[in-house]
C-alpha positions in Angstrom: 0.0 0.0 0.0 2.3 2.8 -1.2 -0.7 4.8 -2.1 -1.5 7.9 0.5 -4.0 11.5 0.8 -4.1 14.2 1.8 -6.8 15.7 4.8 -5.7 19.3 5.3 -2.0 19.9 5.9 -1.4 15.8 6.9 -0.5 13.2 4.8 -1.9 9.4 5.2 -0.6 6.6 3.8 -3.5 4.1 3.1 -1.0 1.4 4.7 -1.4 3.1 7.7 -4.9 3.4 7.9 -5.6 -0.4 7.4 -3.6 -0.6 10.2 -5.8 1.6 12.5 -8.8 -0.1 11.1 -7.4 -3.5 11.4 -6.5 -2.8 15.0 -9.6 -0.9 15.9 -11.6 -4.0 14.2 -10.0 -6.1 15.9 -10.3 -4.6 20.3 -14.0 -4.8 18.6 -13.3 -8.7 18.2 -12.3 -8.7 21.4 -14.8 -6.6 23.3 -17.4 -9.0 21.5 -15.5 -12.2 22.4 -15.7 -10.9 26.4 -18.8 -10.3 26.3 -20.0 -12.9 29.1 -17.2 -12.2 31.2 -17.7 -8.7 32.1 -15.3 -9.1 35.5 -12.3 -8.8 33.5 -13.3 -7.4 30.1 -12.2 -3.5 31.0 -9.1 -4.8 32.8 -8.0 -7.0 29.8 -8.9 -4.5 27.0 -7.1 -2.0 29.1 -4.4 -4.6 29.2 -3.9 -4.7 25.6 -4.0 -0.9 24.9 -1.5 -0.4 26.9 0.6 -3.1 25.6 -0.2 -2.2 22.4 1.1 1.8 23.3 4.0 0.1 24.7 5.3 -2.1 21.7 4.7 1.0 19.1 6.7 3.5 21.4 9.6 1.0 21.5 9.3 0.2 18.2 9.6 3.8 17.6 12.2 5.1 19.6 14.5 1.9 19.3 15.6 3.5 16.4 17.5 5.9 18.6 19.2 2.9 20.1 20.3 0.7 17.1 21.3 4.2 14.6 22.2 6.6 17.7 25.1 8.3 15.5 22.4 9.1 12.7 19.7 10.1 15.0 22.3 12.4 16.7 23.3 14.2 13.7 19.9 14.3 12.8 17.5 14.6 15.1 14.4 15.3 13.4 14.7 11.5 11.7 13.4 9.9 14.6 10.0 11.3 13.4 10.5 9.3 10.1 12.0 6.2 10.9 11.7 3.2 13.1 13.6 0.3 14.7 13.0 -1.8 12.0 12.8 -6.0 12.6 15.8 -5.2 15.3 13.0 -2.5 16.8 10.1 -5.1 16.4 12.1 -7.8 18.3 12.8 -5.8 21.0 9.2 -4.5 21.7 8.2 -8.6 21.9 10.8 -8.8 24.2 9.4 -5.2 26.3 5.7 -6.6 26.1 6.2 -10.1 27.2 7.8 -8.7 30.6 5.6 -5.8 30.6 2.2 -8.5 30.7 3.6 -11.0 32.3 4.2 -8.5 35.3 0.8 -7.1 35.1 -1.0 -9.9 34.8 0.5 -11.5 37.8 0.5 -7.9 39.7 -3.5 -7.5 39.3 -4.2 -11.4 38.8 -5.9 -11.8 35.5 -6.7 -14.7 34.3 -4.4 -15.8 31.7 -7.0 -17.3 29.7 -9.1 -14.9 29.6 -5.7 -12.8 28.0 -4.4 -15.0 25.7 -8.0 -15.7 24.3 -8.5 -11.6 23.7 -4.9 -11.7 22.6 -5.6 -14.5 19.8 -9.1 -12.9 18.7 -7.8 -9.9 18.5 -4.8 -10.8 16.4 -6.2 -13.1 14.5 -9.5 -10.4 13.3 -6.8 -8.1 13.1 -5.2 -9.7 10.7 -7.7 -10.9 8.9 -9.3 -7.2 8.4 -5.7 -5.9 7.0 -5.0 -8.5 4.8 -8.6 -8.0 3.6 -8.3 -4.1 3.2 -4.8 -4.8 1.7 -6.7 -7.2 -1.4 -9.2 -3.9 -1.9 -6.5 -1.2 -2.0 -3.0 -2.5 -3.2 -4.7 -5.5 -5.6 -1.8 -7.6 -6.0 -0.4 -11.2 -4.4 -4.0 -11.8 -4.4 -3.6 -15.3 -3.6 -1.4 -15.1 -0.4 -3.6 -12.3 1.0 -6.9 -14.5 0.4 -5.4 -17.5 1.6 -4.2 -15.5 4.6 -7.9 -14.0 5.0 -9.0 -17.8 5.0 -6.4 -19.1 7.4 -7.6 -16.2 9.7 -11.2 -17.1 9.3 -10.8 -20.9 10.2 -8.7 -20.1 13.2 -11.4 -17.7 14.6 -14.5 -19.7 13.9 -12.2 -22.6 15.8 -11.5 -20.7 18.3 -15.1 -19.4 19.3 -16.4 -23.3 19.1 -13.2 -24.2 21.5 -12.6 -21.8 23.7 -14.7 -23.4 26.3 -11.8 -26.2 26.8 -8.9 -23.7 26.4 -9.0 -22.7 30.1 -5.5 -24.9 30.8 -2.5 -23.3 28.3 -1.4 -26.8 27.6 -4.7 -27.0 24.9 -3.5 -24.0 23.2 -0.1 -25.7 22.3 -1.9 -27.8 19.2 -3.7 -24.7 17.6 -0.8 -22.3 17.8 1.5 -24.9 16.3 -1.1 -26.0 13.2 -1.4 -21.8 12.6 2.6 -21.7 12.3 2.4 -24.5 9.9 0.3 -22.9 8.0 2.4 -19.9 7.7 4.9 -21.7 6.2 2.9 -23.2 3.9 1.1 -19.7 2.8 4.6 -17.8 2.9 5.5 -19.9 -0.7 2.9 -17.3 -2.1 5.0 -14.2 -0.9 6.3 -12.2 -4.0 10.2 -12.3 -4.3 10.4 -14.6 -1.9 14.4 -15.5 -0.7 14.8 -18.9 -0.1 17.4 -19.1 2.7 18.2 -22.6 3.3 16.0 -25.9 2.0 13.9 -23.9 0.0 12.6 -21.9 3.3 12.8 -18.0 3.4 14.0 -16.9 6.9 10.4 -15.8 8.1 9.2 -19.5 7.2 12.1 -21.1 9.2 11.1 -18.8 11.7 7.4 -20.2 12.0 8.8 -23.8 11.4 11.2 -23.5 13.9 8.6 -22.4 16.2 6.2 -25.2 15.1 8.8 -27.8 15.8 9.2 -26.0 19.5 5.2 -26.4 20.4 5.5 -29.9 19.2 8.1 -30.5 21.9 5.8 -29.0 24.3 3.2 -30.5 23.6 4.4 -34.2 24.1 6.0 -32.9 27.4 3.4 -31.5 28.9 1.0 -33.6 30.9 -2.2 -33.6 29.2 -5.6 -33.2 31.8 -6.8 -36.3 33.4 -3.7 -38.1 31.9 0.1 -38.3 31.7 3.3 -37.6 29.9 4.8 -39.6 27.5 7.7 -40.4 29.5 5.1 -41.1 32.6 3.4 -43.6 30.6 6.3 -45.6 29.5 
């Protein structure tokens, strides 16, 4: 989405409002999702902003830490560049710690965040991709595909979500969506194949898929036993 207009004096790119649409879409997804659970809805959704704040303001501003020299000679590009994947990175890092303290400081149910977390992301998604089909109009397929992959996930999730109270259930879905980013990620345009045929963002996801099948054979299912307990 290179495409951008005008309002008044400011300048919008169209890429960057999908992304407030997407993300406003998608606390609706999760405001809807809470619905029944009204105890913690405002704490959780107030959860998220924040962290949400939090991992674009360190995204932001890393870029002061990885290109201090430039941004000291010249100050005024902080306002036009970022952190880049190095800034990313380090704001997963910032917001892990930053909900893994809160949620233990105010005692939130960790279900009840990590199923906003994955509604969220996933309508989020799945409203950007879809917004990035109507106004950019190219790698069709890999943008429908991702619509579709979103869609799945989130009907799952809403039949599910009633035996998802233990993280140890969440291990299979997580690891069945990262397979299927690799798989989608052959669709990518220019895509660099860095080793077996496997561009670094689809060793990344495989890499991680491989990690919550580990998990999920060592953690001790409900009502039965590990696979080293039962031999």
């Amino acid at each position: 989405m290179s495409d951008a207009f005008q309002i008044g004096p400011f300048l919008l790119k169209m890429s960057m409002l999908a992304v407030v649409v997407s993300l406003s879409l998608g606390f609706v997804a999760i405001s809807a999702q809470l619905t029944h659970s009204r105890e913690w809805k405002s704490a959780v959704i107030e959860l998220l902003s924040h962290a949400l704040v939090l991992a674009f303001l360190v995204w932001k501003f890393s870029y002061i830490l990885f290109d201090f020299s430039k941004a000291l000679e010249n100050p005024s590009s902080i306002l036009y560049f970022s952190g880049g994947e190095n800034g990313t990175m380090l704001a997963v890092v910032v917001v892990v710690v930053y909900l893994t303290k809160t949620v233990r400081k105010k005692a939130i149910p960790v279900y009840f965040v990590a199923l906003a977390m994955a509604t969220g992301f996933l309508a989020a998604t799945g409203v950007y991709q879809l917004l990035t089909v109507v106004f950019e109009q190219s790698s069709m397929w890999y943008h429908v595909q991702q619509i579709a992959i979103c869609t799945c996930f989130l009907w799952w999730l809403q039949r599910a979500k009633e035996g998802l109270i233990h993280l140890a259930a969440w291990l299979a879905p997580v690891m069945w969506f990262a397979i299927s980013q690799v798989y989608v990620h052959f669709f990518v345009p220019n895509r660099e194949a860095m080793f077996a045929g496997l561009s670094s963002s689809q060793l990344m996801y495989y890499a991680f898929a491989l990690l919550l099948l580990f998990l999920s054979r060592r953690v001790k299912p409900i009502g039965g036993a590990t696979d080293e307990e039962a031999s």
